[in-house]
C-alpha positions as CSV (number, residue, x, y, z in Angstrom):
1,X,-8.3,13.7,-19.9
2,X,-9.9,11.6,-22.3
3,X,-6.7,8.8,-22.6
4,X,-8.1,5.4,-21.9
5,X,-6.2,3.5,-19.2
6,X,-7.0,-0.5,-19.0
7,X,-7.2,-1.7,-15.3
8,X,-6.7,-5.7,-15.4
9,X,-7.4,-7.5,-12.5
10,X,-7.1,-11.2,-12.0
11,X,-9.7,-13.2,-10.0
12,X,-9.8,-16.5,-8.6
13,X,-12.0,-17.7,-5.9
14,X,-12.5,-14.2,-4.7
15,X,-16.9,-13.7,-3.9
16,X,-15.9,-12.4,-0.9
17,X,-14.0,-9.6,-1.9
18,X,-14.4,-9.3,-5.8
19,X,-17.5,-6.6,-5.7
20,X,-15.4,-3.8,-3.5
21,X,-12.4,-4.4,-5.8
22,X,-14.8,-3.5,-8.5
23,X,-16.7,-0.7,-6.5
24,X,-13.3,0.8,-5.8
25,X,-12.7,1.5,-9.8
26,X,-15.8,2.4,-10.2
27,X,-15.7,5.7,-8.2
28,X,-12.4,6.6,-9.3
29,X,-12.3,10.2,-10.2
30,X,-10.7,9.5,-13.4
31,X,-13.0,8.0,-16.0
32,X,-12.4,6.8,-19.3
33,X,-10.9,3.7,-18.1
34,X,-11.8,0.1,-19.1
35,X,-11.6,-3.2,-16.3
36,X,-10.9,-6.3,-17.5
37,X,-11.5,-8.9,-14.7
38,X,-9.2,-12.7,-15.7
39,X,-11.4,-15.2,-13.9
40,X,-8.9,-17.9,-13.2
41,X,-10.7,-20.9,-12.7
42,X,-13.1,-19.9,-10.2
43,X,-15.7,-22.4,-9.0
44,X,-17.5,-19.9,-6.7
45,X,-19.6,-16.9,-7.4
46,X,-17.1,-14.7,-8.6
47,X,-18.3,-14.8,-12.5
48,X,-21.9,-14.3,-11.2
49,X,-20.8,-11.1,-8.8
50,X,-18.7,-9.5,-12.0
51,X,-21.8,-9.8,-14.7
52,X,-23.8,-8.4,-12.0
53,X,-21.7,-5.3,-12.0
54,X,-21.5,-5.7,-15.9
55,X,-25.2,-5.1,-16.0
56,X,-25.3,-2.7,-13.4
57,X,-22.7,-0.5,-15.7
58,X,-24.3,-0.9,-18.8
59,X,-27.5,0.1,-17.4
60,X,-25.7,3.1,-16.3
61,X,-24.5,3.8,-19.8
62,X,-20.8,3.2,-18.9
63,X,-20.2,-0.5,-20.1
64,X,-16.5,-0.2,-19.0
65,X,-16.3,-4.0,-17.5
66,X,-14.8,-7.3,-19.5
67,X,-15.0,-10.5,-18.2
68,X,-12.5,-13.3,-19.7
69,X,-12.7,-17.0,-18.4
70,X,-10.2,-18.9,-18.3
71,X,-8.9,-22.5,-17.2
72,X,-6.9,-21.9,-13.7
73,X,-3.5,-21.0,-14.4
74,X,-2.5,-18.3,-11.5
75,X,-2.5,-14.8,-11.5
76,X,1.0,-14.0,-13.8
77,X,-1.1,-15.9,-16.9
78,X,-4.4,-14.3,-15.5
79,X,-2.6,-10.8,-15.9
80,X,-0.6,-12.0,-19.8
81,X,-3.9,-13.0,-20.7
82,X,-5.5,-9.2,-19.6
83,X,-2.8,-7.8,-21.6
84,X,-3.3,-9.4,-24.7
85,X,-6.8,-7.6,-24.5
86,X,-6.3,-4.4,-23.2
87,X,-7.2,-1.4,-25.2
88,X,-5.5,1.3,-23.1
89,X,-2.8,3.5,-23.5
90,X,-1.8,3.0,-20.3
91,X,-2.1,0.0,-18.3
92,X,-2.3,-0.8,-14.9
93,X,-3.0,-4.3,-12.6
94,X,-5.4,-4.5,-9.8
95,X,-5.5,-7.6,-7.2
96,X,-9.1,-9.1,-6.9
97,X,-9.2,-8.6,-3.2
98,X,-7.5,-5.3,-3.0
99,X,-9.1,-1.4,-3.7
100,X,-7.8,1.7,-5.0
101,X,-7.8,5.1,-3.8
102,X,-10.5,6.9,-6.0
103,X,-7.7,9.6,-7.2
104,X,-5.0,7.1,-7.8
105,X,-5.4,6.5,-11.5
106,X,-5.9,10.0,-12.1
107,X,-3.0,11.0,-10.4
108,X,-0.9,8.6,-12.2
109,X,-2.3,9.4,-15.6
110,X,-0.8,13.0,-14.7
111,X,2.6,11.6,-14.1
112,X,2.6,9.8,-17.7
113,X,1.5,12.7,-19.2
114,X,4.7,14.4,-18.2
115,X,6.3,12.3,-20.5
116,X,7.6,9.9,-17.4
117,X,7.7,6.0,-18.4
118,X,6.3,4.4,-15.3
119,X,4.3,6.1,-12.3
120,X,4.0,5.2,-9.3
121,X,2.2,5.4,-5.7
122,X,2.5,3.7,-2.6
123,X,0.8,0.6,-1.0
124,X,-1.7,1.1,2.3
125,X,-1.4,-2.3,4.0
126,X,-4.8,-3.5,5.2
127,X,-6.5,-6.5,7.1
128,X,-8.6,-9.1,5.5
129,X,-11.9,-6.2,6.2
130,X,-10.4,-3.2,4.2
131,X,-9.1,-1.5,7.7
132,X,-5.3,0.0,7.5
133,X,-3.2,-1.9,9.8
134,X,0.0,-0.1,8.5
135,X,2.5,1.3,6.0
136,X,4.2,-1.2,4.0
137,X,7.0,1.6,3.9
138,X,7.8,5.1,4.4
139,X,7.0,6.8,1.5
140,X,8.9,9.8,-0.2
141,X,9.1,10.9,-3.8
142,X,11.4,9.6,-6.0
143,X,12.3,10.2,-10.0
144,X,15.1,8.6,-11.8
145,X,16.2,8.0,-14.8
146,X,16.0,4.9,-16.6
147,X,16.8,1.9,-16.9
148,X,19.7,2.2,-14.3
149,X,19.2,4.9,-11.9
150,X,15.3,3.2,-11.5
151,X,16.4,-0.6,-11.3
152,X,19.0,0.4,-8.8
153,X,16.1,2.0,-6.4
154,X,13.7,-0.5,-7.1
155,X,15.7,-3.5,-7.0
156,X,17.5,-2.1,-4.0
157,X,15.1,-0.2,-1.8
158,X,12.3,-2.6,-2.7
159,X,9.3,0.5,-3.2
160,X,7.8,-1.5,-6.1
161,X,7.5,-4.8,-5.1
162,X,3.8,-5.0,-6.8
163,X,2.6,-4.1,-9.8
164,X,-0.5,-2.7,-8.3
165,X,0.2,0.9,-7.2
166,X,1.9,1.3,-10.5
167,X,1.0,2.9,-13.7
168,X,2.7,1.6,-17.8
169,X,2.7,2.5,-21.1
170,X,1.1,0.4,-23.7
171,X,3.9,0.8,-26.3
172,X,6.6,-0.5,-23.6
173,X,4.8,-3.6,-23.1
174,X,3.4,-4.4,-26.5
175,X,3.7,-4.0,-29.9
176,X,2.3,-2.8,-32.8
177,X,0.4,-6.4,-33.6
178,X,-0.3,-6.8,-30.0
179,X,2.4,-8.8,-28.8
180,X,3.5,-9.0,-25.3
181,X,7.5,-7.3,-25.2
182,X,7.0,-7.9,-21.7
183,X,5.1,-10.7,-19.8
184,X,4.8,-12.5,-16.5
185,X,6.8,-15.4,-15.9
186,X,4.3,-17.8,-15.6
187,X,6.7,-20.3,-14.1
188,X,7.1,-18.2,-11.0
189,X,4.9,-19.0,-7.8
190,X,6.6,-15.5,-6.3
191,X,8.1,-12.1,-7.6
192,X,6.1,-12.4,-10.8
193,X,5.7,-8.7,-10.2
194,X,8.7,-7.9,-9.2
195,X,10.4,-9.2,-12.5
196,X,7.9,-8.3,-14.0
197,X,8.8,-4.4,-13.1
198,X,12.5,-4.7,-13.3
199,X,12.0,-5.7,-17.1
200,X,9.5,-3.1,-17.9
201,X,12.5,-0.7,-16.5
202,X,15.2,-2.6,-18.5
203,X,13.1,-1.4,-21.7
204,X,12.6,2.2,-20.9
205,X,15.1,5.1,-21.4
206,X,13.1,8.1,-19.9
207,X,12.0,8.9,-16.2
208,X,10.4,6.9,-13.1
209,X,8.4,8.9,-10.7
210,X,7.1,7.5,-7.5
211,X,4.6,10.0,-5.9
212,X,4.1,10.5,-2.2
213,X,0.8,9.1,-2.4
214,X,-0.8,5.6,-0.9
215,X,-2.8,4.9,-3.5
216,X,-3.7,1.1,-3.2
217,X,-5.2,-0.4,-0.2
218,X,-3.5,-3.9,0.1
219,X,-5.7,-6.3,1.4
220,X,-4.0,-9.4,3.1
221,X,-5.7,-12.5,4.5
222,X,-5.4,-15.7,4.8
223,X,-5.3,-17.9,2.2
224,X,-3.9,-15.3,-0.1
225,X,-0.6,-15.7,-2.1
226,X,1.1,-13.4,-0.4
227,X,0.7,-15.5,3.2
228,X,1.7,-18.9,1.5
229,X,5.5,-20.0,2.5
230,X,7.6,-20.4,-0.6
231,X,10.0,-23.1,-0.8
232,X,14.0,-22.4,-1.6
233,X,13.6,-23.7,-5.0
234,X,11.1,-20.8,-5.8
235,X,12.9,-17.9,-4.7
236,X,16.1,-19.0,-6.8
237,X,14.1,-19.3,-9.3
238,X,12.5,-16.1,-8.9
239,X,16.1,-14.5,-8.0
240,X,17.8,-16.1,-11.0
241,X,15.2,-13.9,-13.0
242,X,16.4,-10.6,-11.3
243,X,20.1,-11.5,-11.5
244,X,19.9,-11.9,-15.5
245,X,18.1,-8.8,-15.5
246,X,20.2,-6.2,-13.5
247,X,23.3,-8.2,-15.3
248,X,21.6,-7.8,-18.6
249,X,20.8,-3.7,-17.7
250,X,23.3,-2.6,-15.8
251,X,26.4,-4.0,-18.3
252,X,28.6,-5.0,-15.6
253,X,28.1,-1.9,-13.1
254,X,25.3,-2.3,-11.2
255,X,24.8,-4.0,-7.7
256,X,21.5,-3.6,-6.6
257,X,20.3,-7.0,-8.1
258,X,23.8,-8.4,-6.4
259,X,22.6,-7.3,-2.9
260,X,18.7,-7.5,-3.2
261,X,19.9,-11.1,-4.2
262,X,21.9,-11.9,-1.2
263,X,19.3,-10.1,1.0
264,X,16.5,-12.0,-0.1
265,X,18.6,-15.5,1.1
266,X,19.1,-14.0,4.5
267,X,15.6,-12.9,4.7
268,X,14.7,-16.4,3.8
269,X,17.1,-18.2,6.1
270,X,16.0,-15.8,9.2
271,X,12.1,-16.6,8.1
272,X,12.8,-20.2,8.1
273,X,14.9,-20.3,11.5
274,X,12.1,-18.8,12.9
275,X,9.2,-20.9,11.7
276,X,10.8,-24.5,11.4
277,X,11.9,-27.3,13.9
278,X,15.4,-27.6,14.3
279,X,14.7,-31.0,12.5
280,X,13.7,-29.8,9.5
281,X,15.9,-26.7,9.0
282,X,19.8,-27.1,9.9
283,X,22.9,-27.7,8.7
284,X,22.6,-30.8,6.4
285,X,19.0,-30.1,5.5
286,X,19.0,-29.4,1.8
287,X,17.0,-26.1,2.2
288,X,19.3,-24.6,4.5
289,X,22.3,-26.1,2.6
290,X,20.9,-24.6,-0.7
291,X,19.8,-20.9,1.0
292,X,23.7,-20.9,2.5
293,X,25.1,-21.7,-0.8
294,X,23.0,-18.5,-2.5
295,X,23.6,-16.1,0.2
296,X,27.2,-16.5,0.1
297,X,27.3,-15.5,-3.6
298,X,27.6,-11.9,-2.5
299,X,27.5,-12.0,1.1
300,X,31.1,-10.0,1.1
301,X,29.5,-7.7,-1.4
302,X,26.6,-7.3,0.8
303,X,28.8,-6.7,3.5
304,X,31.3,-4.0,2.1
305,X,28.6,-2.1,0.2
306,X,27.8,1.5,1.6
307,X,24.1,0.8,0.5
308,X,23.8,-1.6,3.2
309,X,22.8,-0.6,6.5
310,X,24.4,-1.7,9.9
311,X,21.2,-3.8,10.8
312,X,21.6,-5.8,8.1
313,X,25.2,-6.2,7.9
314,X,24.6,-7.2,11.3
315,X,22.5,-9.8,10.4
316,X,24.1,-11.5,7.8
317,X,27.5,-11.8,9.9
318,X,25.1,-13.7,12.7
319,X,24.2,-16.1,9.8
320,X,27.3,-16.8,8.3
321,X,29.4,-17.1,11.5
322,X,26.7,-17.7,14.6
323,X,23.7,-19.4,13.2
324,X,22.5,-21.1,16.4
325,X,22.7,-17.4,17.9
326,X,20.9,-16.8,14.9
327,X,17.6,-19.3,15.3
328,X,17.4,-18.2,19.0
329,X,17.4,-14.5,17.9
330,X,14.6,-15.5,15.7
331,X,12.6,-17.6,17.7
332,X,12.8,-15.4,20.4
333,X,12.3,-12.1,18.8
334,X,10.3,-13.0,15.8
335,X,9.5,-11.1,13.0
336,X,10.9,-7.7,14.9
337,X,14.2,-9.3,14.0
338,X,13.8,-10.6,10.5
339,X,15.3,-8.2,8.0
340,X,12.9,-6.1,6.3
């Protein structure tokens, strides 16, 4: 398969973890492929480890590695700025402390070619070292049609929550003169990728496959984005984003966005129960006051809908009717009682 396939992969403050990101393209058995590493702002060794590997590559005669500095500005401008450079016909984003299974760009690359819009795999979750500590979920394969059939599952079910196990096409994201039809809300401090999927699939009219595959090993440790809390005001905002974009797609019919909405609000409020003092989150606190107020935008949706299981149902009548049942549930039972 001689179709080139650009791998961006934003960096910042990653020396520890940087070289096996790269090592883990590198052996992929698919190989006409270009990496383009974003250093965001790093003041470590991570520009030093990537030109070593630029060196290494070029010796080898495969000069397949880019490096871009650029003034910090978080990974969603990191990845807009990789786009603006990338040369493949396919794209795809890699996380500068995660890896990839060496035949998950090829098997991707085979999905596309079936004519499919978007491919996808699933995520290994792993400790800070690389070891596999779990599933994020089970996986099964899935194909639907776009844009509503996908956003529905994905916005729904949650299987693409990052844009790392996934495979694009070029001509969906950019145009002809190389502008971006789709970006990454820089403004967003969480679910960049998320909305960043859902309006990839708002643009698309052909076929989604998700292959029973884990293709990316997903690295998490501490420090990383994905451990930070997020505050209320960042997950409306980042909700807001999916709510104009299943309202937008789905002309008045859809209601994944409607539930994953309300969901994500009693995920929140159950997260928060568990972690805060009573002092800091209860009725009267503004966060709690403003989580409530979102949640019960579609709570009785939520509630009613056949898509929702009894667990969760369960969950968000303990919120709305019992919340000091609630905070002891979560205090007590932790994160085995959190939605999920």
């Amino acid at each position: 398969m001689d179709i080139l396939v650009s791998i961006i992969i934003p960096a910042h403050q990653e020396e520890k973890r940087i070289g096996r990101c790269i090592q883990s393209v590198l052996v992929s058995s698919y190989r006409n492929y270009e990496m383009i590493v974003v250093n965001d702002g790093s003041t470590d060794r991570t520009e030093e480890i990537v030109r070593k590997y630029i060196e290494k590559t070029k010796a080898d005669g495969r000069p397949v590695i880019k490096l871009i500095n650029i003034s910090q500005g978080g990974p969603a401008r990191a990845r807009n700025v990789g786009l603006k450079l990338a040369k493949g016909r396919f794209i795809g984003f890699l996380d500068a402390d995660d890896m990839l299974h060496p035949q998950m760009i090829e098997r991707l690359v085979e999905s596309l070619l079936k004519g499919n819009d978007l491919a996808a795999c699933g995520l290994q979750i792993c400790d800070k070292n690389g070891k596999s500590a779990r599933w994020q979920y089970p996986l099964k394969e899935q194909y639907r049609q776009c844009p509503h059939a996908a956003l529905e599952l994905v916005m729904w079910e949650q299987i693409l929550m990052s844009v790392s196990p996934v495979l694009f096409r070029r001509e969906k994201i950019l145009d002809g003169q190389g502008n971006l039809l789709v970006d990454f809300p820089e403004e967003l401090m969480d679910f960049e990728d998320f909305v960043f999927i859902c309006r990839y699939l708002s643009r698309c009219d052909g076929f989604m496959e998700v292959l029973p595959f884990y293709g990316v090993f997903y690295c998490k440790h501490e420090g990383s984005l994905t451990s930070q809390t997020r505050t209320v005001y960042e997950l409306c905002q980042a909700m807001h984003w999916i709510l104009q974009i299943g309202d937008r797609a789905g002309g008045g019919k859809m209601t994944a966005h409607k539930l994953q909405y309300a969901f994500r609000f009693m995920a929140f409020w159950y997260e928060e129960a568990r972690r805060c003092k009573r002092a800091d989150f209860s009725s009267g606190s503004e966060s709690w006051d403003i989580c409530i107020k979102e949640l019960e935008r579609y709570a009785d949706l939520f509630i009613a809908s056949k898509k929702t299981s009894g667990y969760k149902k369960t969950a968000m009548w303990i919120v709305r009717k019992n919340p000091e049942f609630g905070r002891l549930l979560a205090k007590t039972v932790g994160r085995v009682l959190l939605p999920g």
